[in-house]
N, C-alpha and C positions, 0 to 999 in steps of 0.2 A: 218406276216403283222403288226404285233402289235408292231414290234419291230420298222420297218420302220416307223410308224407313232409316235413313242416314240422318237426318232429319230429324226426328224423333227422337233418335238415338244421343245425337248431339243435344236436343235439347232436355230431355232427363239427365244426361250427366254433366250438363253445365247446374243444372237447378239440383243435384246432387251434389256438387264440387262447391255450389255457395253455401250451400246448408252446413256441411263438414266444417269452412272458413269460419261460417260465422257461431256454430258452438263450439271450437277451438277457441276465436277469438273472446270470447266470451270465459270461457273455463280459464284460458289462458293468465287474462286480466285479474282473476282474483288472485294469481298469488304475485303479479309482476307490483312494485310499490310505484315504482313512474306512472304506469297506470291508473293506481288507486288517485295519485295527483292528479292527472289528468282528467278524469272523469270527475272526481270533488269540483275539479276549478270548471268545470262545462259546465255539471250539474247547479253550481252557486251561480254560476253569471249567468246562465238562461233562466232559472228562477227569478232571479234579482229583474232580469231584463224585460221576463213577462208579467210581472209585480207590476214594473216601474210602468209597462206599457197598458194595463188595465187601471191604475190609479190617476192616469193621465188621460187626458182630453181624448187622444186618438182611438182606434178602433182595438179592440182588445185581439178579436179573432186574426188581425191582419197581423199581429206578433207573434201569435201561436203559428198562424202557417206559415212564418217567414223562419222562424224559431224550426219547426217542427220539418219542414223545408232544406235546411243546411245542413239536419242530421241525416237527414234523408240523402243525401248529397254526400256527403261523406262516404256512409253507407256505399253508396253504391260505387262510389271512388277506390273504396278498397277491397271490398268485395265483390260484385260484380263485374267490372270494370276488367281487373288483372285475369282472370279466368277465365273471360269469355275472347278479348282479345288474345290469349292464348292461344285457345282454339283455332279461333277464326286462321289465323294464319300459321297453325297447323293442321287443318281440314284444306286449305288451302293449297299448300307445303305438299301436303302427304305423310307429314313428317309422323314419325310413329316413338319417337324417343322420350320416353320419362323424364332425361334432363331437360328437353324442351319444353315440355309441359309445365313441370314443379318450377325449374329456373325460372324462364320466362314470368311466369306469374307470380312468382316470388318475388322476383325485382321492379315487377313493373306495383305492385304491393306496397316494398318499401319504399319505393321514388315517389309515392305518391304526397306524402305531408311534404318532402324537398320539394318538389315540384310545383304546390302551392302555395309555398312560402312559409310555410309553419314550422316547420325545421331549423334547429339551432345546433348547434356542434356539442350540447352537455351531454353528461352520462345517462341519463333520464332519456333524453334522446334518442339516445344509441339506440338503447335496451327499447324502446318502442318500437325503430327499427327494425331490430332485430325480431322481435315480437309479430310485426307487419309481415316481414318475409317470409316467415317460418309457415304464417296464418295461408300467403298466397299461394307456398309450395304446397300445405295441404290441399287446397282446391284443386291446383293441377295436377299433382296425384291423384288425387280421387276421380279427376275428369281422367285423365289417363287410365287407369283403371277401366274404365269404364266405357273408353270412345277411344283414348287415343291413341290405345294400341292396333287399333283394326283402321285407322287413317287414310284413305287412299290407296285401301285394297281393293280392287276388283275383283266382284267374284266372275267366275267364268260359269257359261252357260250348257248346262248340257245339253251334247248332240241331238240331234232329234230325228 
């Protein structure tokens, strides 16, 4: 039984810890300006790219969900992704510590555009970087909050 409610528990505050990421990241993005680039130049080339792909011979819908598909990916690349692997291997751990939570998902956050190659060493960069990790540690705060402190407590049973 204890497992089902650990269970539970974990899964409301992982789906609370993305929620938090993702309207941080969001609120975030309107004042960061690397951002505003970034989003102008997605928002213009997936335009352009689904334009190009419905004026063209091939199938219109198969752009949209290739299109609609990689943001989705993303998505889940830096926000899901960092926070729940957090957990897992602090539910795992036992671990109960805030910096493992926030850190952890924070960096696994920002490593994510390096990791798939989209990362460049400019100042625009950085500050997205910085932007990602900031967004991860929210989650794993807020999972901490929530789950990560009670980690691999057992509770004891009373006598009977």
């Amino acid at each position: 039984m204890r497992f089902l409610v650990r269970l539970a528990v974990v899964a409301f505050a992982l789906g609370a810890a993305i929620t938090a990421g993702f309207i941080f990241l969001v609120v975030a993005s309107f004042g960061e300006p690397a951002m505003h680039e970034l989003i102008a130049g997605l928002g213009f080339a997936s335009f352009f790219a689904l334009f190009d792909a419905i004026m063209s011979e091939g199938a219109p819908d198969v752009a949209a969900l290739a299109i609609g598909a990689a943001l989705w990916t993303m998505a889940l690349m830096v926000l899901v992704l960092p926070p729940a692997v957090a957990a897992a291997a602090g539910e795992i751990g036992g671990w109960r510590s805030f910096v493992w939570y926030g850190g952890a998902s924070g960096l696994i956050s920002a490593a994510m555009p390096w990791a798939a190659g989209a990362g460049r060493a400019g100042e625009g960069e950085l500050r997205i970087t910085l932007l990602l990790f900031l967004t991860g540690s929210l989650s794993g705060l807020v999972y901490w909050l929530i789950a990560g402190r009670t980690a691999g407590i057992e509770r004891s049973e009373p006598a009977a």
